[in-house]
N, CA and C atoms as an extended XYZ file, in Angstrom:
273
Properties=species:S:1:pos:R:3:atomname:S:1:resname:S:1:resid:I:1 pbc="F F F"
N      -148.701      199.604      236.355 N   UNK     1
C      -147.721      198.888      235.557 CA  UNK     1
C      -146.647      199.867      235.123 C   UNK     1
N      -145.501      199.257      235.264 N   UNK     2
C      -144.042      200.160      235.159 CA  UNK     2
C      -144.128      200.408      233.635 C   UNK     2
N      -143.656      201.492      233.164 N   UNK     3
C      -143.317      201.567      231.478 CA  UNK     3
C      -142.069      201.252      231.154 C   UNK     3
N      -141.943      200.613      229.965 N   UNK     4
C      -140.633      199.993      229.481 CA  UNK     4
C      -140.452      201.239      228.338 C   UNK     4
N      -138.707      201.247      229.370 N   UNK     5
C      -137.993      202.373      228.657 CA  UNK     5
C      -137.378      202.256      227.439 C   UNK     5
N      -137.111      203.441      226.741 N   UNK     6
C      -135.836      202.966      225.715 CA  UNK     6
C      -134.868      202.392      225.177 C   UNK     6
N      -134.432      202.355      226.540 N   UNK     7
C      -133.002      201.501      226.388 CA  UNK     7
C      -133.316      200.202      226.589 C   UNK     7
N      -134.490      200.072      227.478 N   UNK     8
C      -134.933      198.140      226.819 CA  UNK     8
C      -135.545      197.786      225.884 C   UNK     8
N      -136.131      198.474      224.820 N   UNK     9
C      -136.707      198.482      223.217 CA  UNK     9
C      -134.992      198.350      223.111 C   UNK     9
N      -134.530      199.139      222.800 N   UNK    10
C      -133.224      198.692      222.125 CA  UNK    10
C      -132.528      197.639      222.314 C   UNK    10
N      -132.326      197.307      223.676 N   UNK    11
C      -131.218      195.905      224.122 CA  UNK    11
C      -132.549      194.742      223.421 C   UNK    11
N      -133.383      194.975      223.783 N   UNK    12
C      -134.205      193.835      222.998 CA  UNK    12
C      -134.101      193.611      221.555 C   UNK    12
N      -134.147      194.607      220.869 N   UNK    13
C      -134.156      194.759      219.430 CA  UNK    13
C      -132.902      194.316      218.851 C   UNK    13
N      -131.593      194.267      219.980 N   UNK    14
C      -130.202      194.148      219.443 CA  UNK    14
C      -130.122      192.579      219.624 C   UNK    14
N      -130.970      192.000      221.055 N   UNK    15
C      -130.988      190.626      220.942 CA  UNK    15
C      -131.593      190.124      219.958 C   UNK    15
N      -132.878      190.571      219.355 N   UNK    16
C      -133.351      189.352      218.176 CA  UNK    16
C      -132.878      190.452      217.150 C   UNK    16
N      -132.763      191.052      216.834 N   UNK    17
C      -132.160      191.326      215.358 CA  UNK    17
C      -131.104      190.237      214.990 C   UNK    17
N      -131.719      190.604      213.570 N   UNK    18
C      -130.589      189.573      212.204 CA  UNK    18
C      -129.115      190.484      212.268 C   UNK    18
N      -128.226      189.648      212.555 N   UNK    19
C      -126.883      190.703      211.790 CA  UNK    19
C      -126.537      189.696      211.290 C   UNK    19
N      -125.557      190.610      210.591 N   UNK    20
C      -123.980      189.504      209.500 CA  UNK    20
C      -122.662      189.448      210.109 C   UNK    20
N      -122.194      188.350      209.730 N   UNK    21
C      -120.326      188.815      209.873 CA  UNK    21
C      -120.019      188.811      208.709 C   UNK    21
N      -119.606      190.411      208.397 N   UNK    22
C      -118.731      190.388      207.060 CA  UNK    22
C      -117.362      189.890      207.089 C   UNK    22
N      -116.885      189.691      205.982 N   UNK    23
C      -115.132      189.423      205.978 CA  UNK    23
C      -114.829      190.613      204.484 C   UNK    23
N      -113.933      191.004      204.776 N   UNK    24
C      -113.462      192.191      204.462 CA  UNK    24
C      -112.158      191.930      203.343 C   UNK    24
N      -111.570      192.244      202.304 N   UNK    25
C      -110.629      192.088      201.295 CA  UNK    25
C      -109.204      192.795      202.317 C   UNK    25
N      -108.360      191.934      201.920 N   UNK    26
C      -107.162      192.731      202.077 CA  UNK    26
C      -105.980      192.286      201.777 C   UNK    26
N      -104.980      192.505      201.283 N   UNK    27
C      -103.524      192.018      200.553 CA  UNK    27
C      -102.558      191.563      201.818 C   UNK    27
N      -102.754      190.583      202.556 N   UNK    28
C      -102.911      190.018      203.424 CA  UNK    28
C      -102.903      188.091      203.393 C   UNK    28
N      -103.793      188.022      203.614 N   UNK    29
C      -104.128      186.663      203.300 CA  UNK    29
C      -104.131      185.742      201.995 C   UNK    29
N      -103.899      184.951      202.525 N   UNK    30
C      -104.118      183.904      200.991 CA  UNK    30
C      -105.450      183.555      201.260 C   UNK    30
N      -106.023      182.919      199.760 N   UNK    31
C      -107.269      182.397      199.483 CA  UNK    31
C      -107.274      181.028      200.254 C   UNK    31
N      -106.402      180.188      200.400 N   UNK    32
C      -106.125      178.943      201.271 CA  UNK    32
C      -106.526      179.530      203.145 C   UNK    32
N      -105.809      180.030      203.310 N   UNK    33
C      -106.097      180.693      204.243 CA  UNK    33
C      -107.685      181.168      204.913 C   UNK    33
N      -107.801      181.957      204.192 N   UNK    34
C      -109.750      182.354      204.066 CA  UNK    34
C      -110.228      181.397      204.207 C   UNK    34
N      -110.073      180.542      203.358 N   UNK    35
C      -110.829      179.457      203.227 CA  UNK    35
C      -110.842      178.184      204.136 C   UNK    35
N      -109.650      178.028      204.458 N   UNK    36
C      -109.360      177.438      205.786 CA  UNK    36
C      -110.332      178.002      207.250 C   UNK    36
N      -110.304      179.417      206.924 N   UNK    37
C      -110.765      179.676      208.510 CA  UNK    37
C      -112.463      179.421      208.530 C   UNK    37
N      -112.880      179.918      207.167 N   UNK    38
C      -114.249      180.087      206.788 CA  UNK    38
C      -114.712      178.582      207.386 C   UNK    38
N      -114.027      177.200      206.836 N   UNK    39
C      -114.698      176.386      207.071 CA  UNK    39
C      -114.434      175.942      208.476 C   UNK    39
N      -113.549      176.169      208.995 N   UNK    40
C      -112.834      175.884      210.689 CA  UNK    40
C      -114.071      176.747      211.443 C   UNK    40
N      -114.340      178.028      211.280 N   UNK    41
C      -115.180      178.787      212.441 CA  UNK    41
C      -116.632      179.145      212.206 C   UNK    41
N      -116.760      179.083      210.566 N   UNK    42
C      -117.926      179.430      210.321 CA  UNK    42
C      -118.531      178.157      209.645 C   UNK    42
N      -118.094      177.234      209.639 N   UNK    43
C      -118.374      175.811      209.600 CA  UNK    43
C      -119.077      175.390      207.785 C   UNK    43
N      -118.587      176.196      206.896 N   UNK    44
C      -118.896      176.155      205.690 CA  UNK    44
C      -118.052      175.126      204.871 C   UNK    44
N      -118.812      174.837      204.048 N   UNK    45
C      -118.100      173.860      203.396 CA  UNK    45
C      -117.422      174.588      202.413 C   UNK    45
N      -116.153      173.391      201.894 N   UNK    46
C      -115.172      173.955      201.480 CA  UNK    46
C      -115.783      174.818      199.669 C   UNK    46
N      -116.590      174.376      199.152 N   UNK    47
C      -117.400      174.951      198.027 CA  UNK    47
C      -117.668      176.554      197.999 C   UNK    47
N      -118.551      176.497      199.557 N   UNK    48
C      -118.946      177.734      199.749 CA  UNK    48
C      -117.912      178.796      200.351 C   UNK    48
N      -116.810      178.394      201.211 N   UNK    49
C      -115.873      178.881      201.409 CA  UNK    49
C      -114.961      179.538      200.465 C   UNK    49
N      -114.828      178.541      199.717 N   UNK    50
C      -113.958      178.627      198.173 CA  UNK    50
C      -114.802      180.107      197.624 C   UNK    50
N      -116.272      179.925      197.391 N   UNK    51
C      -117.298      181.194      196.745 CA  UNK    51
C      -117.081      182.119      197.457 C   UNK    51
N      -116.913      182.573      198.764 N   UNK    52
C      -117.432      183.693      199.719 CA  UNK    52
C      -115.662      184.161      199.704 C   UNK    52
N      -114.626      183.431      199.381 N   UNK    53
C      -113.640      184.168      198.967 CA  UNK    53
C      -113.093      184.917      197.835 C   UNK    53
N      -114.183      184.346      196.796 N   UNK    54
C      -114.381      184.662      195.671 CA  UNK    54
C      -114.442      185.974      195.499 C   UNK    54
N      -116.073      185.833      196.011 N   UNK    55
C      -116.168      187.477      196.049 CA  UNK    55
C      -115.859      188.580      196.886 C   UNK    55
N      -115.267      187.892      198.162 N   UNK    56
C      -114.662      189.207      199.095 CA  UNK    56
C      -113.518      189.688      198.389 C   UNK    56
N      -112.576      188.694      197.474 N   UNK    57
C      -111.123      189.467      196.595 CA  UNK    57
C      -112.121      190.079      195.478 C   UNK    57
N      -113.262      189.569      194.715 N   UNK    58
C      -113.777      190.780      193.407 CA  UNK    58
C      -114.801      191.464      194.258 C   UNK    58
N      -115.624      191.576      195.261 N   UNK    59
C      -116.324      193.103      195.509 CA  UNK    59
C      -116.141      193.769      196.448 C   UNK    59
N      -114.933      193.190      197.196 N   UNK    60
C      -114.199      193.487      198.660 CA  UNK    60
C      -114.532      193.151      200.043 C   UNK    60
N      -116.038      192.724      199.952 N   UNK    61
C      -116.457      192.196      200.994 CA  UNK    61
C      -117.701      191.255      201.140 C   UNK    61
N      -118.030      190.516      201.981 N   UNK    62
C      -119.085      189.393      201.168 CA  UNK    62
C      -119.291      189.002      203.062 C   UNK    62
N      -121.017      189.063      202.953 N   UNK    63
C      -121.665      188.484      204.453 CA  UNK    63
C      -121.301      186.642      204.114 C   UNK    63
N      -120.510      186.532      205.374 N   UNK    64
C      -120.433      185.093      205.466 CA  UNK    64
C      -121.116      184.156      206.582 C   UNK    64
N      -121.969      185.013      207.199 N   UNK    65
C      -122.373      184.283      208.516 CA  UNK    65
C      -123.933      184.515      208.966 C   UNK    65
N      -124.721      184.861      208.693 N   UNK    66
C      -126.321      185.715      209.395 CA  UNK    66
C      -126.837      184.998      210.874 C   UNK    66
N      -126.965      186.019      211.439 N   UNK    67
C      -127.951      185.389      212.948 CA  UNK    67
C      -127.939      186.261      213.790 C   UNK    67
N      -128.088      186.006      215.045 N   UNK    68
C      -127.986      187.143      215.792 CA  UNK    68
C      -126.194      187.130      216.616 C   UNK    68
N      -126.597      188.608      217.386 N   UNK    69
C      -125.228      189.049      217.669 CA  UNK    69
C      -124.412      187.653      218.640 C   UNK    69
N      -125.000      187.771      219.372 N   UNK    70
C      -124.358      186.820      220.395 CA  UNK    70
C      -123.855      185.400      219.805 C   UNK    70
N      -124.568      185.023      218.955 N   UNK    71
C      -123.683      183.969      218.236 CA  UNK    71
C      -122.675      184.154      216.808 C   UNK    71
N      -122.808      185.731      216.014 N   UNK    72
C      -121.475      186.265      215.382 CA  UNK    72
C      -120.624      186.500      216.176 C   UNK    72
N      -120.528      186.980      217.491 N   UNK    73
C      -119.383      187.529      218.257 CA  UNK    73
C      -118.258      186.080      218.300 C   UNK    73
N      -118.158      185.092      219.047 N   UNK    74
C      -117.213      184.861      218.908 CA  UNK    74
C      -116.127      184.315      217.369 C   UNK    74
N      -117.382      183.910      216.828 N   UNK    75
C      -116.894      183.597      215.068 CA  UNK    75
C      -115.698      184.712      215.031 C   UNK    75
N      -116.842      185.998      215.023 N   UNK    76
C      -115.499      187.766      214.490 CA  UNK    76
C      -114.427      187.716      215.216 C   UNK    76
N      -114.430      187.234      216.327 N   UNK    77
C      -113.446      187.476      217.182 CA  UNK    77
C      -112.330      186.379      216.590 C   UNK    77
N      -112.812      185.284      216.528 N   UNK    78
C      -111.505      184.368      215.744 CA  UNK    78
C      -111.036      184.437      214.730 C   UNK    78
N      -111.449      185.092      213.503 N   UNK    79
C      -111.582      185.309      212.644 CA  UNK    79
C      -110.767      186.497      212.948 C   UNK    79
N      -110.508      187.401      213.557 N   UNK    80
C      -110.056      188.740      213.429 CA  UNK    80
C      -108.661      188.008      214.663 C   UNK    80
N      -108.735      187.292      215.258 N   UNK    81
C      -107.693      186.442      215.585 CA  UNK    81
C      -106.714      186.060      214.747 C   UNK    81
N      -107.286      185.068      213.563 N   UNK    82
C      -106.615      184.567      212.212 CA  UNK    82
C      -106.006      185.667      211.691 C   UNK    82
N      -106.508      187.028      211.579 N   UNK    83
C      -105.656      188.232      210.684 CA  UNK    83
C      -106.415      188.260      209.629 C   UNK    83
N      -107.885      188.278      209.588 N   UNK    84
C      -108.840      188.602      208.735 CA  UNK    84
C      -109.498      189.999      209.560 C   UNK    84
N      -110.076      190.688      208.101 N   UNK    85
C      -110.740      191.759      208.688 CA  UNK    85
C      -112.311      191.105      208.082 C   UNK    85
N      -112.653      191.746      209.654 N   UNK    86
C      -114.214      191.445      209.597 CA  UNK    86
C      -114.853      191.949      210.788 C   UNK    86
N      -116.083      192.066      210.280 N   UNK    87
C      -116.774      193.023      211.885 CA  UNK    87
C      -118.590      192.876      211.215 C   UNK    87
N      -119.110      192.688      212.074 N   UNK    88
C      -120.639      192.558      212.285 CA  UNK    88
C      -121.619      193.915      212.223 C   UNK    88
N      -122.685      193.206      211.684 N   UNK    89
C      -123.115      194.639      210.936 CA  UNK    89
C      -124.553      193.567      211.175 C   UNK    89
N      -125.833      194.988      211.114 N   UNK    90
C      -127.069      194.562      210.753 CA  UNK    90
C      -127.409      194.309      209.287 C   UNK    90
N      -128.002      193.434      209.675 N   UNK    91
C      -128.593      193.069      208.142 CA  UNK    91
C      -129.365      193.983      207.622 C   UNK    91
């Protein structure tokens, strides 16, 4: 039986690992805006949208999304489309 290398512990570990998409503060955007995209791509309602903008303008940044990579990627990508900063991170 073949041994499983390193680099497939890792690509495995990167497929089921938890990550986040953060969204990031910046003098930039309006809160309408944020909030607009939050509920357009990350499919949040306008409540929680309204909250998660809340605190990305008071603690600068706030996880708006959890799961794995392959389904944050295109969210970040539109989102960083819109002229938001944001980028994916492990949980």
């Amino acid at each position: 039986m073949k041994e499983l290398g390193q680099s497939h512990t890792l690509q495995k570990t990167i497929e089921t690992a938890d990550f986040q998409l953060v969204l990031y503060n910046d003098d930039h955007n309006t809160f309408d805006h944020v909030i607009n995209c939050l509920v357009e791509y990350c499919k949040h309602d306008v409540y929680q949208a309204e909250q998660c903008a809340w605190i990305v303008h008071t603690k600068g940044k706030c996880a708006v999304k959890s799961g794995e990579y392959a389904l944050l990627e295109p969210l970040c990508t539109a989102l960083l489309d819109k002229g938001l900063s944001a980028q994916i991170e492990m949980a």
